[in-house]
C-alpha positions, 0 to 999 in steps of 0.5 A: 662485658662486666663479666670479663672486666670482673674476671680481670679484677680478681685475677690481678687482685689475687695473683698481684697480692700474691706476688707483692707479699713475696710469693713466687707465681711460678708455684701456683703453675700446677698444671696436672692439678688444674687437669684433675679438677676441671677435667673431672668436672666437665665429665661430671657436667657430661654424666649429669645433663642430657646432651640438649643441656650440653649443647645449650651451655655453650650458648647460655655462657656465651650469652651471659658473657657477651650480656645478650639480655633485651634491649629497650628496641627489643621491647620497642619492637614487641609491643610495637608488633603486638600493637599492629596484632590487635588492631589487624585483630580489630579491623580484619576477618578471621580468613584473612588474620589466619595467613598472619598466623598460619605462615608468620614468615609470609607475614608483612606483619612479622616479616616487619620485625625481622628480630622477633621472626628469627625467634621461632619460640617467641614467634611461635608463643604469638602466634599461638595466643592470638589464634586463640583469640581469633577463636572467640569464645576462650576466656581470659582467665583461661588463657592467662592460665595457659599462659602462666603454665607456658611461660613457667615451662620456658623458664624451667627449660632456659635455666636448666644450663643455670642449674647445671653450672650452678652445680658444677661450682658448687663441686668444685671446692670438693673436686679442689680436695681430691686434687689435694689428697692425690697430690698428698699421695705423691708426697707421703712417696717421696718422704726420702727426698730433701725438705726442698723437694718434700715442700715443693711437692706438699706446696703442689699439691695445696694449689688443689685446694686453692683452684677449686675454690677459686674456680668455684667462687671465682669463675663458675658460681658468678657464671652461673648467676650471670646466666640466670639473669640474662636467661630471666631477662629474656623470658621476660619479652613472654611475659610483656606478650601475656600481659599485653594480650590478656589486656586486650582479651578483657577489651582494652584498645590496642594502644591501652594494651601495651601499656599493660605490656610496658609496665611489666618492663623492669624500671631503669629499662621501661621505654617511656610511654613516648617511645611506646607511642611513637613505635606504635605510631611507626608500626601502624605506618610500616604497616600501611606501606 
């Protein structure tokens, strides 16, 4: 939630400040104006994005908001599924390793990790792979290939939402202006009026230029980024699942094979090779029950 504890920061820096230098807050409640700018930008966000990426934003800023990044049981659970994998991989046929593959939510494997199950992506990115395996005769470097050309692909796609926020932001300054120059406008209108109700009226339209800014700087550029770095943080978990596949591809054990997939774990998040070992442990008994 450091998003929402950096949200009240700002905001009681900027209006407390603004308050203790003597200014009235009353001013900055310009609501038209704040129609203006933020109106606008929704419809600029709805004219330049399809609706997969309108419908995906609300998700990803939930996401950023709330930090729904991996956890280390998330990385727990994958390696310690990659693990039960290769080692079926090992032991069984090729007909009876298909029903894991073919019907992954038949599985006693994956029905095991209930959480990777419910992402059919990521399920589907597993199961892809190790029937390719199960094939033979693909080559590893192929299919590191195929999957750094995938994994590529899945980022492209999450961080659209990214670029479409970030670009929202980055309008938000100029959107901020033209706020400004229509409030402007209906001050040039009213040049008769007494210089109380000319400088309320040019004081008016100036929170134009001070929403946008703040509204670009402030909450949508900082969203923007938080997105990114949930949505990367995710598509991390695709990048433990090529590592930790390639390994085993090129004849490591199974258990040497995740620790190929534990390391490319960011560090002040990795599980030790303890907790690796203990949730492969756990795997293969979960499996023989």
């Amino acid at each position: 939630m450091t998003f929402v504890l950096g949200l009240v920061v700002v905001f009681l820096c900027l209006l407390g400040s603004f308050a203790a230098m003597g200014g009235h807050l009353a001013v900055l409640w310009q609501p038209f104006e704040y129609v203006i700018i933020l109106g606008s930008a929704v419809g600029i966000f709805f004219v330049g994005n399809t609706m997969k990426v309108v419908k995906d934003a609300g998700k990803g800023m939930m996401e950023a908001i709330l930090e729904k990044t991996p956890k280390p049981a998330d990385y727990l659970d994958i390696l310690g599924l990659l693990y039960v994998l290769m080692r079926e991989l090992r032991a069984k046929t090729k007909s009876e390793m298909e029903a894991h593959v073919d019907n992954p939510t038949e599985s006693d494997i994956f029905k095991a990790y209930p959480k990777i199950l419910a992402d059919k992506e990521l399920t589907t990115f597993i199961t892809d792979y190790v029937r390719l395996v199960m094939i033979g005769n693909a080559r590893p470097h192929e299919i590191e290939a195929l999957m750094d050309e995938e994994i590529q692909t899945i980022t492209h796609d999450r961080l659209k939402v990214y670029l479409a926020i970030h670009s929202i932001a980055e309008a938000l300054p100029a959107l901020g202006i033209v706020a400004a120059v229509l409030g402007v406008i209906k001050a040039m209108g009213a040049l008769d009026q007494p210089p109380e109700v000319l400088g309320h009226l040019i004081g008016a339209a100036l929170v134009g230029t001070f929403a946008g800014i703040l509204f670009s700087y402030g909450v949508f550029g900082p969203l923007a980024t938080k997105i990114k770095t949930v949505r990367e943080k995710k598509v991390r978990i695709f990048v433990i699942v090529k590592q930790t596949i390639i390994a085993f591809m090129y004849g490591a054990m199974p258990q040497v094979a995740v620790e190929h997939g534990r390391k490319t774990v960011s560090s002040y998040e990795r599980p030790s090779i303890t907790e690796v070992e203990q949730a492969t442990m756990d795997a293969g008994a979960r499996k023989a029950a």
